[in-house]
PDB file of N, CA, C and O in Angstrom:
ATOM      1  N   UNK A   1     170.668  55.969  98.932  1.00  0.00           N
ATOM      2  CA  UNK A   1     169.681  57.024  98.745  1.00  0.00           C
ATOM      3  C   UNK A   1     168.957  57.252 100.070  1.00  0.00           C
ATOM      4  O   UNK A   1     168.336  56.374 100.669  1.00  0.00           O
ATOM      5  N   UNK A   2     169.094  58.485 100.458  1.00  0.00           N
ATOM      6  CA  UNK A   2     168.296  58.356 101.839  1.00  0.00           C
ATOM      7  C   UNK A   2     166.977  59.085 101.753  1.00  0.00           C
ATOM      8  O   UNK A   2     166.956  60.148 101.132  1.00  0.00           O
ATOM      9  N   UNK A   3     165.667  58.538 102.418  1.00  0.00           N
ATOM     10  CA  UNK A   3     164.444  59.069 101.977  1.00  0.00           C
ATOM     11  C   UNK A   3     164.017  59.185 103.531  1.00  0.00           C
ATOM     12  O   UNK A   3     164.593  58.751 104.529  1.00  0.00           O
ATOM     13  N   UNK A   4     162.890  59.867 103.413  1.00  0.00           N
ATOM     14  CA  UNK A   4     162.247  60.828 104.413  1.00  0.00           C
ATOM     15  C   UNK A   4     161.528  60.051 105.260  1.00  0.00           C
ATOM     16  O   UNK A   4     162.174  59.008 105.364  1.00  0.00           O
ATOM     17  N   UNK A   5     160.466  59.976 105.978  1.00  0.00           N
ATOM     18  CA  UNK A   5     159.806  59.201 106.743  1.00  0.00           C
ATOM     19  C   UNK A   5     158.278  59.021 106.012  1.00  0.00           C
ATOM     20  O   UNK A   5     157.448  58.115 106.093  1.00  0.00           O
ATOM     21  N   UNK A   6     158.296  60.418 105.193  1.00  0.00           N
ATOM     22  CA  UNK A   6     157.004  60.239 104.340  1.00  0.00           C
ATOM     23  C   UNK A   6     157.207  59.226 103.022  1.00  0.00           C
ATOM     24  O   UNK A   6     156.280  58.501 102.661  1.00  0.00           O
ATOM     25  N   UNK A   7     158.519  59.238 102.325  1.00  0.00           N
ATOM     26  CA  UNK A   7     158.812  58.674 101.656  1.00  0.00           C
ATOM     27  C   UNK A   7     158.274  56.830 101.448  1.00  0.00           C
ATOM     28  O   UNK A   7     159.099  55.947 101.683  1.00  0.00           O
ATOM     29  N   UNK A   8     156.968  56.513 101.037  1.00  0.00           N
ATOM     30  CA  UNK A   8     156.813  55.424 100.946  1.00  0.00           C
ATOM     31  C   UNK A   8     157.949  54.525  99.491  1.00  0.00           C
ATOM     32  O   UNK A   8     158.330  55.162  98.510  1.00  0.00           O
ATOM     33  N   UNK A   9     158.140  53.678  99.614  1.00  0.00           N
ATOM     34  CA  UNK A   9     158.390  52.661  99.020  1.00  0.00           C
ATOM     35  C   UNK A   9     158.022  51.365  98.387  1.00  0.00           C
ATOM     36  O   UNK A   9     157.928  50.359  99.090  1.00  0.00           O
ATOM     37  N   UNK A  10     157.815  51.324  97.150  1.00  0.00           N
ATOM     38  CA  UNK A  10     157.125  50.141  96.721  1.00  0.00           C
ATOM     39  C   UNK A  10     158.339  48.972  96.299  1.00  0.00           C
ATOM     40  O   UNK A  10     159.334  49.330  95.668  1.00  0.00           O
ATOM     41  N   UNK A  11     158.133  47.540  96.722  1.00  0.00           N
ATOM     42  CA  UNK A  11     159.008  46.519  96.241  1.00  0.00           C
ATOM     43  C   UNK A  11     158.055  45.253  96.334  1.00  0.00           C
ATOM     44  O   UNK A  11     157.173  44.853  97.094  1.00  0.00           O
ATOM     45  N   UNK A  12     158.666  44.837  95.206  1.00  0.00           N
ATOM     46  CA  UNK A  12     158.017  43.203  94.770  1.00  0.00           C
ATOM     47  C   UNK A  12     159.549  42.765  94.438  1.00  0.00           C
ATOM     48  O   UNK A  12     160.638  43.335  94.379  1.00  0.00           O
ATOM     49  N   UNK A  13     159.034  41.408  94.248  1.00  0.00           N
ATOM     50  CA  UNK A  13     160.449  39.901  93.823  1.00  0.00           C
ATOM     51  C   UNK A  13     160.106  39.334  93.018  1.00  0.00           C
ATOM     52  O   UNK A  13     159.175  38.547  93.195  1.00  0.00           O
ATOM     53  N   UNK A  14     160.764  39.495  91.655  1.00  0.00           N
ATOM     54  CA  UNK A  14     160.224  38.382  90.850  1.00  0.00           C
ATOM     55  C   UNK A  14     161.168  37.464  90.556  1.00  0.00           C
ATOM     56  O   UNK A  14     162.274  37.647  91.063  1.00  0.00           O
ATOM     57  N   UNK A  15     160.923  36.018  89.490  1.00  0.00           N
ATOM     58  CA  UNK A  15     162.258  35.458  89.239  1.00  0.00           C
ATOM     59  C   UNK A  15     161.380  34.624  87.422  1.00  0.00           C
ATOM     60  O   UNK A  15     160.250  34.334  87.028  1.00  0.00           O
ATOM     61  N   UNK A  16     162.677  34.583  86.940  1.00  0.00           N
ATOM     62  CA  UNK A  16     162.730  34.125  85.847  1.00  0.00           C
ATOM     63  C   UNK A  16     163.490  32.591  86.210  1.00  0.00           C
ATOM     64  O   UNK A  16     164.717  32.494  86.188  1.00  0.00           O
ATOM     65  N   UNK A  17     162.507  31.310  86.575  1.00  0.00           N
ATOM     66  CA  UNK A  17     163.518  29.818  86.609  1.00  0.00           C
ATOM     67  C   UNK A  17     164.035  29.506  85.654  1.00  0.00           C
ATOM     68  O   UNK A  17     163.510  29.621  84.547  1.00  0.00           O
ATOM     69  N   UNK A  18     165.203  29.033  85.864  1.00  0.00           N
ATOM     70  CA  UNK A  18     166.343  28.914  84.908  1.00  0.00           C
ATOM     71  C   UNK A  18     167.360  29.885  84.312  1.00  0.00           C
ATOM     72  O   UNK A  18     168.327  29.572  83.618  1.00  0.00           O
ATOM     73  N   UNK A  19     166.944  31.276  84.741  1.00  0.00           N
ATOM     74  CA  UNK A  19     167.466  31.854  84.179  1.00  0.00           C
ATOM     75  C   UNK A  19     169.175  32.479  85.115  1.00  0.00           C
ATOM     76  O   UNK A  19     169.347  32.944  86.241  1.00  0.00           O
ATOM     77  N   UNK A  20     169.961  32.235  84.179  1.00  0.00           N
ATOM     78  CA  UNK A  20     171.694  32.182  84.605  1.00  0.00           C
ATOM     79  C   UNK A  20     172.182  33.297  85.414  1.00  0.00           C
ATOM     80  O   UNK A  20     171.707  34.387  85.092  1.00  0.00           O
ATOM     81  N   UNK A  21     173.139  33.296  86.533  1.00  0.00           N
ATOM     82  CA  UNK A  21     173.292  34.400  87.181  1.00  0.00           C
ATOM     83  C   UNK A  21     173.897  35.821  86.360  1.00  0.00           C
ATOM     84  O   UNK A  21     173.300  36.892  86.461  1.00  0.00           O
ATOM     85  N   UNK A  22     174.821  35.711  85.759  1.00  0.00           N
ATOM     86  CA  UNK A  22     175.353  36.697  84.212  1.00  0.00           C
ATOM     87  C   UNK A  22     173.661  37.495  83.879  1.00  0.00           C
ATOM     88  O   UNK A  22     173.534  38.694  84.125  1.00  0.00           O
ATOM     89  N   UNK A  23     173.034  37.064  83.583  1.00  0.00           N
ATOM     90  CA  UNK A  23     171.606  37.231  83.037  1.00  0.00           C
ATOM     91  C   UNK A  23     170.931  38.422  84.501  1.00  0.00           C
ATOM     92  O   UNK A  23     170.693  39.628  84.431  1.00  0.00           O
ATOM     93  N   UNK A  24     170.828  37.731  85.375  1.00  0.00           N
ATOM     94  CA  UNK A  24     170.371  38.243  86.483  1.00  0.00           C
ATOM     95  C   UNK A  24     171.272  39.838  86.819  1.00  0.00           C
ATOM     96  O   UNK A  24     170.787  40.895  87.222  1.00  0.00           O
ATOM     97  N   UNK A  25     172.105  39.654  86.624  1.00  0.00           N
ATOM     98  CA  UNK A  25     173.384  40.643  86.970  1.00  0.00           C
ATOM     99  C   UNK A  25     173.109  41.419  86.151  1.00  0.00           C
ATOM    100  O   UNK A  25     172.922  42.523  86.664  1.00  0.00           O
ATOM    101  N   UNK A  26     172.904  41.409  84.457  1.00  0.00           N
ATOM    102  CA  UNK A  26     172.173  42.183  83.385  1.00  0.00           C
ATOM    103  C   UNK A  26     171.287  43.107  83.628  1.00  0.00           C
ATOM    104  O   UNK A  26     171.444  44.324  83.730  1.00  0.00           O
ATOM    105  N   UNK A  27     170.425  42.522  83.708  1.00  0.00           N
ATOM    106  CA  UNK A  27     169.095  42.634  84.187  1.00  0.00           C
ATOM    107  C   UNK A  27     169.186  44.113  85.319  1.00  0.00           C
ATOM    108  O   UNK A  27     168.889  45.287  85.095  1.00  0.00           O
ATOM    109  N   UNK A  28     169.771  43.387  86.672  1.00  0.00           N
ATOM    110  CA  UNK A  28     169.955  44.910  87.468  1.00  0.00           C
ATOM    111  C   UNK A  28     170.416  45.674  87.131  1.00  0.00           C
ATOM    112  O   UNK A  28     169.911  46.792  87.243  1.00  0.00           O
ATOM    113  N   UNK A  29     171.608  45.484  86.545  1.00  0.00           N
ATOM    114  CA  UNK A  29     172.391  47.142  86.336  1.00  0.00           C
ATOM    115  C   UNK A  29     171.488  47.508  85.185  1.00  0.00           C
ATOM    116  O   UNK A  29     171.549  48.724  85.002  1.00  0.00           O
ATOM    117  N   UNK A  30     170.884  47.064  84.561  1.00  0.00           N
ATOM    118  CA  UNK A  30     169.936  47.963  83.057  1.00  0.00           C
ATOM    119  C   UNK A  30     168.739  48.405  84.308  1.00  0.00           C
ATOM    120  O   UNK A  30     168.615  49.630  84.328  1.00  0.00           O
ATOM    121  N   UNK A  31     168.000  47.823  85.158  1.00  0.00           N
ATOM    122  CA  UNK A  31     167.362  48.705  85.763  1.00  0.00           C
ATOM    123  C   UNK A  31     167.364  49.716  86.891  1.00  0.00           C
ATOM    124  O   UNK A  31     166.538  50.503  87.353  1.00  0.00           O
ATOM    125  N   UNK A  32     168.858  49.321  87.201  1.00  0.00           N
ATOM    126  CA  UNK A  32     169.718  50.663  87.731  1.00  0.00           C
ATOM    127  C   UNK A  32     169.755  51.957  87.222  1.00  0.00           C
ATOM    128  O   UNK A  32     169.900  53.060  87.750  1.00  0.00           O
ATOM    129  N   UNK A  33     169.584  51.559  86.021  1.00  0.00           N
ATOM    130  CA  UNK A  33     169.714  53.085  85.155  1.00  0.00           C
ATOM    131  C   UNK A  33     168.516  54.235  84.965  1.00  0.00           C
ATOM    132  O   UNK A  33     168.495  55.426  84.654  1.00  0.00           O
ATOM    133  N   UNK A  34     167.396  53.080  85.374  1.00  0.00           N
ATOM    134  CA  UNK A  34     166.518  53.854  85.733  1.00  0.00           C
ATOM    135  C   UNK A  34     166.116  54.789  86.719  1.00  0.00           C
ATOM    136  O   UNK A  34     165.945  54.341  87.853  1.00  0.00           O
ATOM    137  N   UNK A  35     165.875  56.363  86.456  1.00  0.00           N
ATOM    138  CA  UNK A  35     166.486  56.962  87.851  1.00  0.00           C
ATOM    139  C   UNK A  35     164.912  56.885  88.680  1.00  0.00           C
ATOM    140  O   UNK A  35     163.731  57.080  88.394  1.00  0.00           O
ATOM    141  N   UNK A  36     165.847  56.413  90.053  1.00  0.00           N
ATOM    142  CA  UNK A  36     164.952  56.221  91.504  1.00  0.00           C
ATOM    143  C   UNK A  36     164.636  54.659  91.562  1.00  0.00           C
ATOM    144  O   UNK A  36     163.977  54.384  92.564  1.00  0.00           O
ATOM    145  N   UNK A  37     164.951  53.492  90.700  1.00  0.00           N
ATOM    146  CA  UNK A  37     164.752  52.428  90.864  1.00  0.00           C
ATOM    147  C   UNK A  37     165.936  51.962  91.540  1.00  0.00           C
ATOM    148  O   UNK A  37     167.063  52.402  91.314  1.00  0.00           O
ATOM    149  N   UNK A  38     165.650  51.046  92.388  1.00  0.00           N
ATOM    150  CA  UNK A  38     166.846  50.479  93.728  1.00  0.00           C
ATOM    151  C   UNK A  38     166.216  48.665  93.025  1.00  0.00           C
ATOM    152  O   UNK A  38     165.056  48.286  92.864  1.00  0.00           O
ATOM    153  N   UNK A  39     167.655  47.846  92.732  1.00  0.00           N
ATOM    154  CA  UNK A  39     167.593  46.383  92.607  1.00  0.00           C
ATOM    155  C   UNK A  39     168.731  45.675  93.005  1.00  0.00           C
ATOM    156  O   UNK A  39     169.914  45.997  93.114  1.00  0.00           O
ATOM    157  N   UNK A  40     167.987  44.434  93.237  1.00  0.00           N
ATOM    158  CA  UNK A  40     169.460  43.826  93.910  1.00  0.00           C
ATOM    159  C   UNK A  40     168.816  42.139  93.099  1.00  0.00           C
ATOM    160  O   UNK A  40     167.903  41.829  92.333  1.00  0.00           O
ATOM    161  N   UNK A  41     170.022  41.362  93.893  1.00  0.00           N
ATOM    162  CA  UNK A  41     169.499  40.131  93.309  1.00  0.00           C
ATOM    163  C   UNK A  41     168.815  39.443  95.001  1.00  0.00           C
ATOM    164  O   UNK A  41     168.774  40.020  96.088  1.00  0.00           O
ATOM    165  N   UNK A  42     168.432  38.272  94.693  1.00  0.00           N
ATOM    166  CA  UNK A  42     167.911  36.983  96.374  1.00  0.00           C
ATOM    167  C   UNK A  42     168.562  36.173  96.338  1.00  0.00           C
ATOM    168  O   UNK A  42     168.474  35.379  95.401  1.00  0.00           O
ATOM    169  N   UNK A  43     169.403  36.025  97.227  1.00  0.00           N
ATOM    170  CA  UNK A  43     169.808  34.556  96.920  1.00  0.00           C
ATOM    171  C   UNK A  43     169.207  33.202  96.779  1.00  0.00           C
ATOM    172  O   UNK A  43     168.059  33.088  97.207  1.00  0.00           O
ATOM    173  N   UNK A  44     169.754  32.195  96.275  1.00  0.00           N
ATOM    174  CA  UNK A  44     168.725  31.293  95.643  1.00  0.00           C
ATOM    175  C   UNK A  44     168.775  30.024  96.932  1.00  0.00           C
ATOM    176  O   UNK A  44     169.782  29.346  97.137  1.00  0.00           O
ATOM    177  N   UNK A  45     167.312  29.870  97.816  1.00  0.00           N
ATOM    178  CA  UNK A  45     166.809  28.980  98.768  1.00  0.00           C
ATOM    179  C   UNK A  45     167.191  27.587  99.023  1.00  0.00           C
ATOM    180  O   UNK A  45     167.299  26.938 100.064  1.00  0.00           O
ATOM    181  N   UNK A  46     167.362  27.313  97.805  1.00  0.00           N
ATOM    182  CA  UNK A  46     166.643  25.837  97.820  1.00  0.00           C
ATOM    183  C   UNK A  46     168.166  25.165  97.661  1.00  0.00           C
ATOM    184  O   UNK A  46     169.098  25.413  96.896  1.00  0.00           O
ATOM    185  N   UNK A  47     167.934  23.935  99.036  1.00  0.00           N
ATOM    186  CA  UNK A  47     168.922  23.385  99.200  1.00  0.00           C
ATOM    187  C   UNK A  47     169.622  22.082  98.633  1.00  0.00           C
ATOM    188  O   UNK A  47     170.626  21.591  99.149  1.00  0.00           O
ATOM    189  N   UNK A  48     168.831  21.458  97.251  1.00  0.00           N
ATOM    190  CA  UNK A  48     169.153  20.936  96.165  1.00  0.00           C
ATOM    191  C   UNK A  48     169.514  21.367  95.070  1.00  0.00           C
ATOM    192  O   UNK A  48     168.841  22.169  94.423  1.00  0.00           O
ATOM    193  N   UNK A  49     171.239  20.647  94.496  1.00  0.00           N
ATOM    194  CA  UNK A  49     171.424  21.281  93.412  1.00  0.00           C
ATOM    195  C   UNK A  49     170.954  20.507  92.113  1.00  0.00           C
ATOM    196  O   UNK A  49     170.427  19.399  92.005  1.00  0.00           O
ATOM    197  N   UNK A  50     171.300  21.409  91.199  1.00  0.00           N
ATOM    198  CA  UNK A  50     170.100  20.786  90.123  1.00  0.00           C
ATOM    199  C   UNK A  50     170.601  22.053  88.990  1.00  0.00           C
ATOM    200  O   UNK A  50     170.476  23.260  89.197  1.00  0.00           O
ATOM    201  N   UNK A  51     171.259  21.337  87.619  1.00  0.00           N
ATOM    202  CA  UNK A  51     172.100  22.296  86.881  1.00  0.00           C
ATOM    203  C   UNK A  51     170.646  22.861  85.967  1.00  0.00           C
ATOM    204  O   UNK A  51     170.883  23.706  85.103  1.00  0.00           O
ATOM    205  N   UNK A  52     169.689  22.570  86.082  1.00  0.00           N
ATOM    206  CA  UNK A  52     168.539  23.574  85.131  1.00  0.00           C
ATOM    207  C   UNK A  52     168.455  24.692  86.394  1.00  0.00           C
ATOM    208  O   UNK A  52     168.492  25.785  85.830  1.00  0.00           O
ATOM    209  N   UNK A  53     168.369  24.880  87.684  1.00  0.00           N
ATOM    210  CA  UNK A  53     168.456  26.083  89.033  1.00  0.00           C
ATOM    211  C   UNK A  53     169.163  27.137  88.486  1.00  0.00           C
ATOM    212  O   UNK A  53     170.180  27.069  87.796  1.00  0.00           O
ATOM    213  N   UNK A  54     168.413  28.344  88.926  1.00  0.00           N
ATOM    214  CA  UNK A  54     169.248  29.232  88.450  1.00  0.00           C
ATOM    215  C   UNK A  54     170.331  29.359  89.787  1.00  0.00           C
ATOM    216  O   UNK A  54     170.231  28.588  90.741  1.00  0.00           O
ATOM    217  N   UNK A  55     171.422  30.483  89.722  1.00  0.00           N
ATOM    218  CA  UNK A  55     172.173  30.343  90.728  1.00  0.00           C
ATOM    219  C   UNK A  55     171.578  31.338  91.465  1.00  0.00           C
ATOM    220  O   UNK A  55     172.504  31.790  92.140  1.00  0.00           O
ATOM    221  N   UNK A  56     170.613  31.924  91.723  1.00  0.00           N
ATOM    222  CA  UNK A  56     169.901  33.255  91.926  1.00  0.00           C
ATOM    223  C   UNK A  56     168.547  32.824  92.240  1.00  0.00           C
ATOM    224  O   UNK A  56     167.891  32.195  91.409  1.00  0.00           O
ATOM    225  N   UNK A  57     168.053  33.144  93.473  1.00  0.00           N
ATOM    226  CA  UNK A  57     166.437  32.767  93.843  1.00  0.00           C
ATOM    227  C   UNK A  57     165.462  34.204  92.829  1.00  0.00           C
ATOM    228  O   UNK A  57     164.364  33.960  92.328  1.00  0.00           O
ATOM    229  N   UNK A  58     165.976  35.268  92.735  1.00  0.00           N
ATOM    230  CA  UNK A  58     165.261  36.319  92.107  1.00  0.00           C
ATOM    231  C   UNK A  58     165.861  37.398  91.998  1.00  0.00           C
ATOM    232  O   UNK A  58     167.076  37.586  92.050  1.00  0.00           O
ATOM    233  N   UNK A  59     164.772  38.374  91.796  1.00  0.00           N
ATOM    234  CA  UNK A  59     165.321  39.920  92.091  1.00  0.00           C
ATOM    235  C   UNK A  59     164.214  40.748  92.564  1.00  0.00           C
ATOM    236  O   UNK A  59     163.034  40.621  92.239  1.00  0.00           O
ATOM    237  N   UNK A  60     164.784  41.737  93.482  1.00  0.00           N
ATOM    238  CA  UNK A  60     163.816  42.785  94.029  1.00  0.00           C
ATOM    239  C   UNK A  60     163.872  44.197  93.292  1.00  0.00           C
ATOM    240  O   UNK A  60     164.716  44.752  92.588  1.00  0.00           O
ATOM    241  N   UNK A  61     162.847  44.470  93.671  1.00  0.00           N
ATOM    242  CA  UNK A  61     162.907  45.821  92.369  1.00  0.00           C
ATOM    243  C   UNK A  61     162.115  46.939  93.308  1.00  0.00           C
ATOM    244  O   UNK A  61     160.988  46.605  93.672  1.00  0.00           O
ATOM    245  N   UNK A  62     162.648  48.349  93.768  1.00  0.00           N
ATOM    246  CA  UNK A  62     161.979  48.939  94.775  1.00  0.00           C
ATOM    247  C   UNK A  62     162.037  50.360  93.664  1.00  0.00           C
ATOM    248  O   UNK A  62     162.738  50.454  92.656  1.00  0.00           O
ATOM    249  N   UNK A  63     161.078  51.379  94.210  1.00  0.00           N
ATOM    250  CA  UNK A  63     161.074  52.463  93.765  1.00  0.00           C
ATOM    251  C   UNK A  63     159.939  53.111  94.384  1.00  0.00           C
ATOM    252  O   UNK A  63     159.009  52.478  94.883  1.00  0.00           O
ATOM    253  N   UNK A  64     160.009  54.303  94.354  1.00  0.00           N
ATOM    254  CA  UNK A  64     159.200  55.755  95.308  1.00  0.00           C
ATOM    255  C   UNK A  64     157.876  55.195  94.732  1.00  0.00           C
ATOM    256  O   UNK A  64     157.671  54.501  93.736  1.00  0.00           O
ATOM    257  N   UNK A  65     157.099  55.672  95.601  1.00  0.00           N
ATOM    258  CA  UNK A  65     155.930  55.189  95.945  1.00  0.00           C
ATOM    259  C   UNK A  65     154.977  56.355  94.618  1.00  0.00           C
ATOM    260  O   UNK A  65     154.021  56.032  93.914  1.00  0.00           O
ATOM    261  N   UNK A  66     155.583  57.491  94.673  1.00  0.00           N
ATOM    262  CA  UNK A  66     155.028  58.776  93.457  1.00  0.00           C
ATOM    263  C   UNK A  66     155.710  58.248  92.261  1.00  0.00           C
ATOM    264  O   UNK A  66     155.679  59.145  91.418  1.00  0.00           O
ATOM    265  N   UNK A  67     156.387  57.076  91.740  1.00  0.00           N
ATOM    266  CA  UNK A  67     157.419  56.978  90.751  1.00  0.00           C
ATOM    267  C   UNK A  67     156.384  57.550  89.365  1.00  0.00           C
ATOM    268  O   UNK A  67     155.163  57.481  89.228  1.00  0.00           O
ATOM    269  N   UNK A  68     157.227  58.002  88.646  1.00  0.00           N
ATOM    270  CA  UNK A  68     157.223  58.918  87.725  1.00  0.00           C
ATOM    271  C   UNK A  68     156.444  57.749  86.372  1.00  0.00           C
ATOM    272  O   UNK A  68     157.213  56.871  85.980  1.00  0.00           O
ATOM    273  N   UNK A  69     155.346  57.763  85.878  1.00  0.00           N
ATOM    274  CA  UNK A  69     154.963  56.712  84.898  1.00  0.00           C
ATOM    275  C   UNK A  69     155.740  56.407  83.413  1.00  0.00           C
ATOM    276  O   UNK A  69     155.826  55.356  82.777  1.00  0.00           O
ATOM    277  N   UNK A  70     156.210  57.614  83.162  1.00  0.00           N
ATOM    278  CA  UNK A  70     157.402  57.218  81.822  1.00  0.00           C
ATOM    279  C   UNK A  70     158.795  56.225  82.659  1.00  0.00           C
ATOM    280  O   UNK A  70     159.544  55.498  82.007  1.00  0.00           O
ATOM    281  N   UNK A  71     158.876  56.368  83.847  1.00  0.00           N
ATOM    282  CA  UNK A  71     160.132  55.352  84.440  1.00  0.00           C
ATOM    283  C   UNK A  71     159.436  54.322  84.505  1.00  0.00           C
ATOM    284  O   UNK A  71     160.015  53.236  84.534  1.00  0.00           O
ATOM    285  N   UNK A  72     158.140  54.380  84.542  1.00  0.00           N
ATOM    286  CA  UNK A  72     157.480  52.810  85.611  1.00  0.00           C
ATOM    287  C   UNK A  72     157.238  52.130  84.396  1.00  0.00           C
ATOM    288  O   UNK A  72     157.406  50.924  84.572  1.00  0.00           O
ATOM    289  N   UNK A  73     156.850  52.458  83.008  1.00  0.00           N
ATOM    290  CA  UNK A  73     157.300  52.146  81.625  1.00  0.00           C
ATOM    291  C   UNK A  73     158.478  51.308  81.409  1.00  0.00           C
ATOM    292  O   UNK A  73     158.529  50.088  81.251  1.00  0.00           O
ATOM    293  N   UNK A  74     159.351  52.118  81.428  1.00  0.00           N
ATOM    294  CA  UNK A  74     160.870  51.803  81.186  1.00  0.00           C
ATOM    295  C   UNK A  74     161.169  50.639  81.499  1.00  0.00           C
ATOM    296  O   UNK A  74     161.528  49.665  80.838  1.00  0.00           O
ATOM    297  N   UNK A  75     160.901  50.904  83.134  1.00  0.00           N
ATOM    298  CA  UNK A  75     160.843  49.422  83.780  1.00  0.00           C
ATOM    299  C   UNK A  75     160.099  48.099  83.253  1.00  0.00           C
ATOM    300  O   UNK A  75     160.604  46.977  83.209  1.00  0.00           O
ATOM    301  N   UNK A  76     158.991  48.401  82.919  1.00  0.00           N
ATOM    302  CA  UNK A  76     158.405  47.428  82.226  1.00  0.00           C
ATOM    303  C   UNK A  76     158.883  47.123  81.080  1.00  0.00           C
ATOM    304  O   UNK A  76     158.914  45.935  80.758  1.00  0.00           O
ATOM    305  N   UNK A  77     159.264  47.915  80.387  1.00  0.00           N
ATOM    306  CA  UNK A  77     159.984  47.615  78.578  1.00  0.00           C
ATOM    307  C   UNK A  77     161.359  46.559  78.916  1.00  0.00           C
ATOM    308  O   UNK A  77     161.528  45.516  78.285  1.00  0.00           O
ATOM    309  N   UNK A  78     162.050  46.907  79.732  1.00  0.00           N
ATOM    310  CA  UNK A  78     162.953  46.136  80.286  1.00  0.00           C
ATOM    311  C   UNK A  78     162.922  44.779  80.466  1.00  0.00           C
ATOM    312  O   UNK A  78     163.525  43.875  79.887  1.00  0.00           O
ATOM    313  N   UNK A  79     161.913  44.778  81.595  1.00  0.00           N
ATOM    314  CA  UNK A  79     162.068  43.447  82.096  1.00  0.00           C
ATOM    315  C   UNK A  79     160.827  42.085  81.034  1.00  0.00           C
ATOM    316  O   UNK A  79     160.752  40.868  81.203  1.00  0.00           O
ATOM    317  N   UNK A  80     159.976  43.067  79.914  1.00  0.00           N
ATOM    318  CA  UNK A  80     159.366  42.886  79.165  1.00  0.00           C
ATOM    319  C   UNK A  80     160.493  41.872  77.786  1.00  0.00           C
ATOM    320  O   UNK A  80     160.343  40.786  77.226  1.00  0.00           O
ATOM    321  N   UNK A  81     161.567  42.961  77.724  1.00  0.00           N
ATOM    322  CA  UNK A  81     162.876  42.496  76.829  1.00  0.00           C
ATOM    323  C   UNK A  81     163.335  41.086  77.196  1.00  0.00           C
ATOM    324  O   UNK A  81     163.130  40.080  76.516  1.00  0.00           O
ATOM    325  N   UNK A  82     164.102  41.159  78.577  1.00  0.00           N
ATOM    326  CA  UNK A  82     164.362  40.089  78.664  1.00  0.00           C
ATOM    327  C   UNK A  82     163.546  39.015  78.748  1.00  0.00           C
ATOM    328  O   UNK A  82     163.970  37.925  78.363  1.00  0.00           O
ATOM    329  N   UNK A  83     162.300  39.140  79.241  1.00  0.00           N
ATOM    330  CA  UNK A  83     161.088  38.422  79.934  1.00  0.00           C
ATOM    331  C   UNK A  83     161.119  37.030  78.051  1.00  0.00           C
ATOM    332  O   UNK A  83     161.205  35.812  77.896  1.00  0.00           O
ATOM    333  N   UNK A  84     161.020  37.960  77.331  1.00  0.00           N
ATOM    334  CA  UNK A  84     160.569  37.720  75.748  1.00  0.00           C
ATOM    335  C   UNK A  84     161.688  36.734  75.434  1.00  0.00           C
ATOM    336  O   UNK A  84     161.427  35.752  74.740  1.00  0.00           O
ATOM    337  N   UNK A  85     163.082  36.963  75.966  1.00  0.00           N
ATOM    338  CA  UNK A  85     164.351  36.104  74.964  1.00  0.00           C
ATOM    339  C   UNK A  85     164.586  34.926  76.003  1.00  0.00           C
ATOM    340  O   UNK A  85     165.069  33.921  75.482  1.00  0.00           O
ATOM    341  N   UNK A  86     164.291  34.829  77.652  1.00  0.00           N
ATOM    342  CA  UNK A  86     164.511  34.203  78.685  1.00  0.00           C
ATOM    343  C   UNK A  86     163.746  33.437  79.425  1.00  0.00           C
ATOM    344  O   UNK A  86     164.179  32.657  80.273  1.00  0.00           O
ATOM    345  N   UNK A  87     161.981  33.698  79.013  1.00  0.00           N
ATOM    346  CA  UNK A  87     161.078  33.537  79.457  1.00  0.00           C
ATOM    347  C   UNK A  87     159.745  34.251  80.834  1.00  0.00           C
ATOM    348  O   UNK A  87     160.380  34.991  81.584  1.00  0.00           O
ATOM    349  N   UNK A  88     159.086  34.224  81.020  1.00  0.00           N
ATOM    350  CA  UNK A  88     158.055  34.946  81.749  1.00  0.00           C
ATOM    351  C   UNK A  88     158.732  34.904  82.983  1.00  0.00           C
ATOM    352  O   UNK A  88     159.347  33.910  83.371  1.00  0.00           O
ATOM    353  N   UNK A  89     158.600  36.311  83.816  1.00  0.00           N
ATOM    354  CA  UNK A  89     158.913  36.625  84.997  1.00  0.00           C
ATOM    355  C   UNK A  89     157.452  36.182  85.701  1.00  0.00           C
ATOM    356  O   UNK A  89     156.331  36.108  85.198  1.00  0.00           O
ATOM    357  N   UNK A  90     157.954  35.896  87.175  1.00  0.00           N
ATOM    358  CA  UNK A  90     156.697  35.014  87.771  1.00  0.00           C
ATOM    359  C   UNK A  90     157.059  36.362  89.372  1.00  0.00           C
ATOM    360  O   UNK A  90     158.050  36.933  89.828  1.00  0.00           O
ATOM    361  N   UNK A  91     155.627  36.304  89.678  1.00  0.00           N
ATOM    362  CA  UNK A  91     156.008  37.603  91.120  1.00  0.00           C
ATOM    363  C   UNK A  91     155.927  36.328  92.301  1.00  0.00           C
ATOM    364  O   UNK A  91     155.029  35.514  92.518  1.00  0.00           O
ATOM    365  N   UNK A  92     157.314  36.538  92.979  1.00  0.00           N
ATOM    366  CA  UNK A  92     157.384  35.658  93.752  1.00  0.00           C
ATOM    367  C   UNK A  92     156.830  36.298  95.397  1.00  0.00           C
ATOM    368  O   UNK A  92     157.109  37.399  95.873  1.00  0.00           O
ATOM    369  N   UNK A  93     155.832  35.015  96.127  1.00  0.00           N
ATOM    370  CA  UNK A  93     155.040  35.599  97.124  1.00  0.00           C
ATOM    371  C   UNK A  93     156.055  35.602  98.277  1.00  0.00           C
ATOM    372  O   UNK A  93     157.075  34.927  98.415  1.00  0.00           O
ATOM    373  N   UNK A  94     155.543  36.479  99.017  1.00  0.00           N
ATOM    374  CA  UNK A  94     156.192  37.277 100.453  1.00  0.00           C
ATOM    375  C   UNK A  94     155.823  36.740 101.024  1.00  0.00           C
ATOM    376  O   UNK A  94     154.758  36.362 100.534  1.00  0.00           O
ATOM    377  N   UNK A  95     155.995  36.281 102.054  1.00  0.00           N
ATOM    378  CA  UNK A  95     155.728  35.650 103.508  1.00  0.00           C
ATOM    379  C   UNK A  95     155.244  34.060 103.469  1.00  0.00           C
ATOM    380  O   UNK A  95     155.008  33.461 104.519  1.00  0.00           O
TER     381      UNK A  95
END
């Protein structure tokens, strides 16, 4: 998607621990579908393995800075869904 120079951008990272890469992979493409939302997964940091780890450090979730409030909804109903069957998404800090 290519955007303008005015075009601001909003992105945060959150992660659900424990939760399975299949799950994570879910997760994006359902908020792919949301139009103007951009997600990917993080890869996961930490250099001990440990089978409760997810295989996935998180996910980033970006979208236009004007995003539309019935999408910014959506988004929330979403990650609200899984949040409920998988457990609480935690906003993971930057820097």
């Amino acid at each position: 998607m290519m955007q303008t120079a005015q075009e601001k951008q909003l992105c945060y990272q959150i992660q659900c621990p424990g939760l399975p890469l299949t799950v994570y992979r879910e997760v994006a493409a359902h908020l792919r579908q949301v139009e103007g939302v951009e997600t990917g997964l993080i890869p996961q940091q930490s250099q001990r393995f440990d089978y409760n780890d997810s295989q996935v450090g998180g996910l980033w979730i970006q979208y236009p800075e004007g995003f539309d409030l019935a999408c910014r909804e959506r988004v929330d109903r979403i990650l609200a869904y899984y949040g409920d069957r998988y457990g609480a998404w935690e906003l993971l800090v930057i820097g």
